[in-house]
ZADREN-452440 format. One record per residue (C-alpha): residue number from 1; z, y, x. Coordinates in nm, 3 decimals. Example, Ala and Ser with C-alpha at 12.3 -4.5 7.8 and 13.67 -1.06 7.14 Angstrom:
# ZADREN-452440
@nr->1&zz->0.780&yy->-0.450&xx->1.230
@nr->2&zz->0.714&yy->-0.106&xx->1.367
END
This chain:
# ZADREN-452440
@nr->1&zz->9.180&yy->20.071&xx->-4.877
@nr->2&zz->8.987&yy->20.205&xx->-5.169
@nr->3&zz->8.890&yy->20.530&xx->-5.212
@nr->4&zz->9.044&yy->20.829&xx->-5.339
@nr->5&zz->8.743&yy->20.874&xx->-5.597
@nr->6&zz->8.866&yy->20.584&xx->-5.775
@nr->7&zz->9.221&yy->20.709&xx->-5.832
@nr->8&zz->9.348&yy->20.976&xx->-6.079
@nr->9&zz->9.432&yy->21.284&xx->-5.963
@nr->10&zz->9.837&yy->21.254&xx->-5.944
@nr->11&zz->9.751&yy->20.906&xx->-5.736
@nr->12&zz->9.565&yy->21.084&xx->-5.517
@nr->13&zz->9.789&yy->21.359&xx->-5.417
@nr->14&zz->10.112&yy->21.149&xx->-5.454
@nr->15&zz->9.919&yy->20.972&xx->-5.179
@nr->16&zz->9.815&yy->21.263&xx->-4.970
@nr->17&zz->10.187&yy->21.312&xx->-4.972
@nr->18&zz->10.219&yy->20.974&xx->-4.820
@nr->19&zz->9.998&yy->21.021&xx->-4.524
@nr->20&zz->10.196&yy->21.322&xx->-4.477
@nr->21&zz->10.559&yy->21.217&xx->-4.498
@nr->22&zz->10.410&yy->20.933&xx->-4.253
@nr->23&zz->10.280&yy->21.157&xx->-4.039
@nr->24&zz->10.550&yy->21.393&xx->-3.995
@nr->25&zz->10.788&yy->21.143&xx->-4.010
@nr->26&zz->10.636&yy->20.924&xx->-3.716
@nr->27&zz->10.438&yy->21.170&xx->-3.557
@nr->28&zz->10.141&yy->20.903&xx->-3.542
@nr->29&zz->9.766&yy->21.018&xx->-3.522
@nr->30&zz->9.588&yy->20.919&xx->-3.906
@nr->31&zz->9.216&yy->20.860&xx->-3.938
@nr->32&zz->9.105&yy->20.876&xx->-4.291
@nr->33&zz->8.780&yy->20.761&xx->-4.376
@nr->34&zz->8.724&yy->20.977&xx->-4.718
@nr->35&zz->8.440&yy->21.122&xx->-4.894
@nr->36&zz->8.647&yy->21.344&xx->-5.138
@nr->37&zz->8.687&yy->21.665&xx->-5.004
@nr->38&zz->9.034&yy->21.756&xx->-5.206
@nr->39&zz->9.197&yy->21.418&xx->-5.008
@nr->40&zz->9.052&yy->21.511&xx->-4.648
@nr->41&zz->9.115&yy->21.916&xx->-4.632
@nr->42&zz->9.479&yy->21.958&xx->-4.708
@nr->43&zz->9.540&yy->21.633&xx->-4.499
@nr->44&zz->9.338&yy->21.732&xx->-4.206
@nr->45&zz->9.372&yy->21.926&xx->-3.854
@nr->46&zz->9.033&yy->21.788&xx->-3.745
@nr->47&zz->8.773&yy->21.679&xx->-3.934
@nr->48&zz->8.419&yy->21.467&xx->-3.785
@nr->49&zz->8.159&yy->21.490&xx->-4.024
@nr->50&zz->7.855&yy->21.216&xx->-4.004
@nr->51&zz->7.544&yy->21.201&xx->-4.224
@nr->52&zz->7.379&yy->20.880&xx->-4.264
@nr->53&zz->7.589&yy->20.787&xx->-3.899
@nr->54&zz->7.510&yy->21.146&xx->-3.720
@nr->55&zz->7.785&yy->21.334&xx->-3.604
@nr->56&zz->7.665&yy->21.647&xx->-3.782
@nr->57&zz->7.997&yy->21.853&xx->-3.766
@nr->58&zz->8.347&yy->21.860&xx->-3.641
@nr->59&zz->8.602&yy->22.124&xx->-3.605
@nr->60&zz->8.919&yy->22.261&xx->-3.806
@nr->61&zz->8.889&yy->22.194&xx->-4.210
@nr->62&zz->8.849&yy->22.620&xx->-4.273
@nr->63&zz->8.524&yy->22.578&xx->-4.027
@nr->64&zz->8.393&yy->22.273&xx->-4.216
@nr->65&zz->8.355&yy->22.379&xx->-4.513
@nr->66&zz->8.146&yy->22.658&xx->-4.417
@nr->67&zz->7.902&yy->22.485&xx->-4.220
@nr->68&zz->7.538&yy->22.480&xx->-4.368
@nr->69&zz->7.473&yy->22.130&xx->-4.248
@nr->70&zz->7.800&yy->21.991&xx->-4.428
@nr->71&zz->7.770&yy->22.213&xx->-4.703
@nr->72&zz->7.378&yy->22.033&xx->-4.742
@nr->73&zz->7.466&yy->21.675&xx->-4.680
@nr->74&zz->7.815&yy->21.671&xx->-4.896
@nr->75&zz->7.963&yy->21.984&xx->-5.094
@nr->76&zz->7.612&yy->22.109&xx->-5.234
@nr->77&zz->7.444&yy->22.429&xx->-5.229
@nr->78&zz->7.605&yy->22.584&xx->-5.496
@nr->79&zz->7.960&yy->22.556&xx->-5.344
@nr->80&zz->7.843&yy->22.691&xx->-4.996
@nr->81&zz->7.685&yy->23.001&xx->-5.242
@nr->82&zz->8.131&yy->23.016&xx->-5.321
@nr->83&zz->8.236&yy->23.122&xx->-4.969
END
């Protein structure tokens, strides 16, 4: 699969709709393997976090993205200054 950062924005949600129509739908587990943060939150009841293959985080999206380890490795310092 490619990733998300590749694809326009109206790809990308049209196909975080997808994973959710599939989802609900089927009522299958999904692992996404994604590095943009807009495609894994709203898609996400769990999220694993690894930095350079270490398991730094992993909890409920809303915890995430307030973690100062994530927030270091991924988002940046000046959106963990945001929240």
């Amino acid at each position: 699969m490619i990733s998300s950062r590749f694809l326009s924005a109206r790809v990308s949600a049209a196909a975080v709709e997808l994973v959710r129509r599939v989802y609900a739908d089927m009522h299958l587990a999904i692992c996404v393997v994604e590095h943009v943060m807009e495609v894994v939150m709203p898609l996400s009841h769990r999220v694993v976090v690894l930095d350079h293959g270490e398991k730094i985080a992993d909890g409920r999206p809303e915890v995430i993205v307030r973690d100062p380890q994530v927030i270091a490795a991924y988002l940046g310092e000046q959106h963990g200054q945001r929240h």
